[in-house]
N, C-alpha and C positions, 0 to 999 in steps of 0.2 A: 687795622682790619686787613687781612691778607685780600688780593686780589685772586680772581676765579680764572682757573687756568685755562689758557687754551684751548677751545675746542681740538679736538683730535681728527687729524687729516689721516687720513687712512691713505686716499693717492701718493701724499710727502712721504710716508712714511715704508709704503713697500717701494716706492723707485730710489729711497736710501737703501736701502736691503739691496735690490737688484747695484747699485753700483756699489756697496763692499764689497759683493761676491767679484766684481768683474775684479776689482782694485787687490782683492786677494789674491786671484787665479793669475795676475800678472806678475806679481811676486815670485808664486810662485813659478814661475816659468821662465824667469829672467836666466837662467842658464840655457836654455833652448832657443839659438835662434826663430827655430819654424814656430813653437809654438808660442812664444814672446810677439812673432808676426800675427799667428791669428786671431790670438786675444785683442790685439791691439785694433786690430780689422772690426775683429766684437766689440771693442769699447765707442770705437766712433760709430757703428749701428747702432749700438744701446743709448750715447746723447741724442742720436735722431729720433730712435724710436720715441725718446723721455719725453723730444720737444710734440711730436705726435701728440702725446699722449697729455702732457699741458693743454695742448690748442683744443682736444677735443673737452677738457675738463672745465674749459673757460664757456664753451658754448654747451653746456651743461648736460656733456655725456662721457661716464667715468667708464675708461677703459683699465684694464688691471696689467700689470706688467708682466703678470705669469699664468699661466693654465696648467693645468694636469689632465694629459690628455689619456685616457684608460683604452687603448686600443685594441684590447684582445679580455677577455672574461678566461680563457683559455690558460690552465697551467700545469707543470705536471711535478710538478711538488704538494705534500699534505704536509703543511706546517706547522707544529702544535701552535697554535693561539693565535692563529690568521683570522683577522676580521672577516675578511672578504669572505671564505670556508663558511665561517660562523652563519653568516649572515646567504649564505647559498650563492651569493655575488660570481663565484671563481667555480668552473669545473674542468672536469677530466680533459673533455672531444671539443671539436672547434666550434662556435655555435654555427646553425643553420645561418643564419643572418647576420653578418656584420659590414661594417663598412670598408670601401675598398679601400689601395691604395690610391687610387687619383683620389679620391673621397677625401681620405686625408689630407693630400696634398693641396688638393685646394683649399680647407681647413685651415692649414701654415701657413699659405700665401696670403687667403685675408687675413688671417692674426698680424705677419708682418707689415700686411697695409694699415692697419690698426693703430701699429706701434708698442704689439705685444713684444717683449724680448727673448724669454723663458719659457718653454713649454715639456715639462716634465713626464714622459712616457713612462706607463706602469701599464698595470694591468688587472689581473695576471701575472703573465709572465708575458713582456715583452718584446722577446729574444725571438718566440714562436713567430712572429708578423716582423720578418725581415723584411719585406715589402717597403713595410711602414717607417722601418729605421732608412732603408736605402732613399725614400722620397722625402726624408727627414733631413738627409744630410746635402738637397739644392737649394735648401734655403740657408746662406750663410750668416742672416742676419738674427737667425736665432740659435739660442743655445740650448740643446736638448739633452739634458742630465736624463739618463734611463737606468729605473727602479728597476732593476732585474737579480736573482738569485744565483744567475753569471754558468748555470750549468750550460748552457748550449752557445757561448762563445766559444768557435773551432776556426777554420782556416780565412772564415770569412773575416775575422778581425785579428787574421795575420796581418803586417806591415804589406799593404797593399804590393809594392813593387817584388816583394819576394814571393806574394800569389802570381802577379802575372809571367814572373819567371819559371812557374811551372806550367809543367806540357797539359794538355788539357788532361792526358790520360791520368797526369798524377793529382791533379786537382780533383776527378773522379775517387781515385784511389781515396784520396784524403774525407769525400763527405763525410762519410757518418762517421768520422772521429770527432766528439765532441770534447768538451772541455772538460767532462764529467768524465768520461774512456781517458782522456790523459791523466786524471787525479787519481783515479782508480789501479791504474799500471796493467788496463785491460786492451792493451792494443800488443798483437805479438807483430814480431818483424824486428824494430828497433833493434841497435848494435847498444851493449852494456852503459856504451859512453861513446861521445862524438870526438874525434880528434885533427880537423881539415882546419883553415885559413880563415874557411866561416861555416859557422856550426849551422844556422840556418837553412844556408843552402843544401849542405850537407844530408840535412835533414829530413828538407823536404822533395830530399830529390829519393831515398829510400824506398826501394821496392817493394811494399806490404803487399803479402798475397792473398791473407784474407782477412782485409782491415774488418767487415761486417760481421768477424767472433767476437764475440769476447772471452777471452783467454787472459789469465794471469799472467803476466810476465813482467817481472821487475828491472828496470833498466833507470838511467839518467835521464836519458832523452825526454820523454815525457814531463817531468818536474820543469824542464829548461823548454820546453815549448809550450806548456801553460803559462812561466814566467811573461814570456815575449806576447803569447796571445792579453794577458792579464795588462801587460803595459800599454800594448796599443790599445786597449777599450779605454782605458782611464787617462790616457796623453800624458802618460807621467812615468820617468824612469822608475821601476820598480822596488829599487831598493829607497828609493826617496818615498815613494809613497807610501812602504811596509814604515821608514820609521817615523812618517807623520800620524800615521791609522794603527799601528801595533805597537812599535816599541817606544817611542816616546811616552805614549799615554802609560806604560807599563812600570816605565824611570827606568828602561835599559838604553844605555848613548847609542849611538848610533853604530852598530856590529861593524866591524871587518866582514867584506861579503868576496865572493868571485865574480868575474865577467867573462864571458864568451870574448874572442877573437873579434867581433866586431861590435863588443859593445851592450851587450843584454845580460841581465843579472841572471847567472848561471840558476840557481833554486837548489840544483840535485845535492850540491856541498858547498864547503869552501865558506860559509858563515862562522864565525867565532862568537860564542857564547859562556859564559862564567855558567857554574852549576847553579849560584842565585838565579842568571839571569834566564836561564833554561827551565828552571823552575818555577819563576814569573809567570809563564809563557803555560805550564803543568798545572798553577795552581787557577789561574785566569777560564785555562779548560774546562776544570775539576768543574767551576763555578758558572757552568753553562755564557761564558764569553762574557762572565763580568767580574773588573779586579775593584775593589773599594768599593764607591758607587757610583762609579762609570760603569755602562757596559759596550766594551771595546769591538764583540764581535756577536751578531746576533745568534740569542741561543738557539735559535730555529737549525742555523746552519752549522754551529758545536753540533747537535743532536746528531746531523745529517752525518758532517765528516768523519767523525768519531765513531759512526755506528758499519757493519759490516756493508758494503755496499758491493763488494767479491773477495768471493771465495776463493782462496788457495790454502794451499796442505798447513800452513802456519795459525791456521783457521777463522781467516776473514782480514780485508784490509778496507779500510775508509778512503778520504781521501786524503790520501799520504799519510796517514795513522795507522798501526796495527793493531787489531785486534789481541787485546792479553785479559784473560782468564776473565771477569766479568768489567772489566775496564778496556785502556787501550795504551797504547806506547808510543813515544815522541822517540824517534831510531836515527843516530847519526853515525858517520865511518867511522870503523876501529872502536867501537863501545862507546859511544855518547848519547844516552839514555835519560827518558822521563817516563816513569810509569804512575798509570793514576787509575787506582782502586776505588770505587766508588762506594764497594759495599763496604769496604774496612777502611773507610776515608780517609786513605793512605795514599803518599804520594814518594816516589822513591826518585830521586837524582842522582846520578853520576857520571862524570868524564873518564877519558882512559884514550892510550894511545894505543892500542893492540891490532896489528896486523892480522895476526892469528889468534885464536883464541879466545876477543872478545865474552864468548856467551858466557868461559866458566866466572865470569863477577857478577851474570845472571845468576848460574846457578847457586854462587855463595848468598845472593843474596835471598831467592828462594829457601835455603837451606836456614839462614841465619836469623832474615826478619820475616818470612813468610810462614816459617814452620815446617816448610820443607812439604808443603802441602802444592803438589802440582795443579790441584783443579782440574780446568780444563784444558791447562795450555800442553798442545801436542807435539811441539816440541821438545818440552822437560819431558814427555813419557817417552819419548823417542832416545831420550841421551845414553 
């Protein structure tokens, strides 16, 4: 007669969860001096916290090793199939009443006396209470993973030392460029492409005269300062993170990519892709961010990027997608194209090396597999 299993420890059982993740995030990191350092810093917080959190479980008071802390109800995204929307939880404007920053802060301070480790900021949209992230990041003995849809990371989660090397005037210049204005390609000023010793500084030292338009304007720059902002929110070189979260899960190896002058994954070019594996990447789209039955990128934010978000003469651009006829277009140098039809659940691939010229293998393909039927795209009416 079998024996009756083990009561179930719910304490044992989340502070092994909270040390995989530590034991993971060290792994991963072992190429980064700095952040191998402050994982490691977090790992001996998280045994003290554990031992906390034993001592207080033996005199018969069960602390948890992680909270979700919901700091803002405030969001400015409508996401199809948002609980929180559903449920009235989330609005537009910031509520009358919320809690401060020291509020919070002292919040973190007793959780870390506690021997909490983890404390996960959502919301919302988190991004909006920079307050709350800046009094978030004096406690280093916790680790504060934040649920955010990543539109309003802008200069503030630049590489700290290349904000303080701007003059205050251009740090003004830079606010309201948000993360959203860079994916958009709605900030004018930017040079086509950067070509200095280091592209950053370069960059942010750029005179915009009226960063507070927005205007269309297609450049490099932007794709390669969302890179570097995108790498410092996640502490992870960017191309290592795209093919832990995108291309691995897709079964494309790990791309040939570019790097900037001092080291950031360029975005604008310079990635190498097979037409299978560009297609991956088209058909994962097609399928609102799910390839098999994974879903690799939330379909909230497919709908978002993929959908017009500005306007220029080509007739709408997402973020870093184009707009084409009731679909949209994955667009790289000299003809390296994915288009994906929604209504005729078609997906078209191809490579090409073309300098010049490029469009006419749009237009043969218009002509060929489309029927020669322009729709709406106003470019083909233009040719």
């Amino acid at each position: 007669m079998s024996q009756p299993n083990e009561a179930f420890d719910i304490q044992t059982y989340m502070t092994q969860g909270v040390e995989r993740v530590v034991s993971d995030a060290l792994k991963a990191t072992l190429r980064d001096p700095r952040e191998s350092a402050f994982m490691l810093r977090f790992a001996a917080a998280s045994r003290a916290a554990s031992k906390k959190r034993r001592k207080a479980e033996d005199a018969g008071e069960h602390i948890p090793p992680f909270l979700i802390a919901s700091i803002t109800s405030q969001c400015n995204l409508h996401c199809a199939g948002c609980y929180s929307r559903c449920n009235h939880a989330t609005v537009d404007a910031a509520p009358v009443e919320q809690l401060t920053d020291e509020e919070w802060l002292r919040i973190f301070e007793e959780a870390d006396e506690l021997g909490i480790s983890f404390i996960l900021l959502a919301g919302g949209e988190p991004m909006l209470r920079r307050d709350i992230i800046q009094a978030a990041g004096k406690r280093p003995g916790i680790l504060f993973p934040i649920f955010t849809n990543g539109t309003f990371m802008d200069k503030e989660y630049l590489p700290e030392k290349y904000v303080q090397a701007m003059s205050v005037q251009q740090q003004e210049v830079y606010k309201p460029i948000t993360l959203q204005r860079l994916m958009t390609m709605s900030v004018d000023g930017f040079p086509f492409r950067l070509s200095g010793s280091n592209w950053l500084e370069e960059a942010l030292s750029i005179p915009l005269k009226e960063p507070e338009t927005c205007t269309f304007a297609y450049s490099n720059v932007p794709a390669y300062l969302t890179g570097v902002a995108v790498s410092a929110a996640v502490e992870e070189r960017l191309d290592q993170y795209l093919n832990r979260r995108l291309f691995r899960p897709l079964g494309i190896p790990d791309p040939p990519c570019q790097f900037s002058p001092e080291g950031y994954f360029y975005g604008a070019t310079g990635m190498e892709l097979t037409v299978n594996e560009l297609s991956r990447i088209g058909l994962m789209l097609s399928r609102e961010g799910k390839y098999g039955q994974k879903q690799i990128v939330p379909a909230a934010y497919v709908k978002d990027a993929t959908s017009v978000q500005q306007m220029n003469r080509e007739g709408g651009y997402g973020y870093f997608f184009w707009k084409y006829r009731d679909g949209f277009s994955l667009n790289g140098k000299w003809g390296q194209k994915c288009y994906v039809l929604p209504k005729q659940r078609m997906m078209i691939t191809f490579l090409s090396h073309l300098e010049e010229g490029s469009d006419k293998i749009r237009g043969s393909m218009e002509k060929h597999l489309l029927g020669g039927n322009e729709g709406n795209d106003p470019v083909a009416k233009n040719r």
